[in-house]
C-alpha positions in Angstrom: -35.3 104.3 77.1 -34.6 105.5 80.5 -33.9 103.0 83.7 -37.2 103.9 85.1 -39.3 103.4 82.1 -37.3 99.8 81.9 -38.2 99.3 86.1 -42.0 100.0 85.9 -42.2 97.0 82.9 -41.1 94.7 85.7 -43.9 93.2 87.8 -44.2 95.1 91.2 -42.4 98.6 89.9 -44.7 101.4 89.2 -43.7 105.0 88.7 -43.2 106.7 92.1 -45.8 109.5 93.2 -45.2 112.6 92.4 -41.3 111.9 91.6 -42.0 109.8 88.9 -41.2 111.7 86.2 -37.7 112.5 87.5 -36.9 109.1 87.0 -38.1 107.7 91.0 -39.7 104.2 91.3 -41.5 102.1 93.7 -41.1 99.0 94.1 -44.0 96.9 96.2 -42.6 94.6 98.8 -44.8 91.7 98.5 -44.0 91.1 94.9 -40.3 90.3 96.4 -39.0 87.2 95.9 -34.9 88.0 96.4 -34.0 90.6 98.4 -29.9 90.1 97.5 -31.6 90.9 94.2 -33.3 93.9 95.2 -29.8 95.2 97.8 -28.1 95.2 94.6 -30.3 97.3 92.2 -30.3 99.8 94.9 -26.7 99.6 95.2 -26.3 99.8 91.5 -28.6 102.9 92.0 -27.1 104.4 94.0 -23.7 104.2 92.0 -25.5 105.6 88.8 -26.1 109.1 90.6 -23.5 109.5 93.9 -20.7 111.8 94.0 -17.2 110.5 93.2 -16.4 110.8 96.5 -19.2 109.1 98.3 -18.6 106.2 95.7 -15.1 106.2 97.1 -16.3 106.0 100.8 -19.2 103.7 100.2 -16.1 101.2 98.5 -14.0 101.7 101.3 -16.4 100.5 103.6 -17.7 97.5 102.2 -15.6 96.3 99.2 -18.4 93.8 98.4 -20.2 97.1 97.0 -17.9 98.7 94.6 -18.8 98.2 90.8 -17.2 95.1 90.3 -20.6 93.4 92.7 -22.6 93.8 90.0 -25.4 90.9 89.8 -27.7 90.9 86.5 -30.3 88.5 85.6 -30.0 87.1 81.8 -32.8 88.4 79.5 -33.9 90.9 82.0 -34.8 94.3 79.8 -31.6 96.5 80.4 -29.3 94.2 82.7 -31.9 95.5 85.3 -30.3 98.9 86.1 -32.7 100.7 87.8 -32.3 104.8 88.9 -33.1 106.4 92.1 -35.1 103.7 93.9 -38.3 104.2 96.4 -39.1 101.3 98.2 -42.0 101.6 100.4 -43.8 98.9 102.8 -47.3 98.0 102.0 -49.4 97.6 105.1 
């Protein structure tokens, strides 16, 4: 089971439009209870499809982000890695 298909199981993810089958979610903001929460599945994102190099940069910059940051809820479906985040604002 991909990350996606284990994101859009989780209340306030849905498939992304027309990206969605690449593997993009959305995520709707008023379902957000933790923030920190949702900063480090980007992150963790983020690390999943970046160049080596841009991992090495984004480390160097803030140490706090490199892959030993990890935060994972117990019992969540798939340690909660998520790929290629959306996030849009609802209006």
């Amino acid at each position: 089971m991909s990350h996606a298909s284990i994101a859009v199981q989780v209340p306030g993810f849905s498939r992304a439009p027309y990206v969605g089958h690449k593997g993009w979610v959305s995520l709707e903001t008023d379902s957000v209870k933790d923030w920190d929460e949702v900063r480090e599945m980007i992150l963790e994102s983020y690390r999943l499809i970046a160049p080596k190099k841009s991992l090495a940069k984004l480390h160097a910059a803030a140490p706090s982000c490199g892959k030993g940051s990890k935060k994972t809820r117990s019992g969540a479906p798939g340690s909660r890695k998520l790929s290629k985040p959306r996030i849009r604002d609802r209006d």
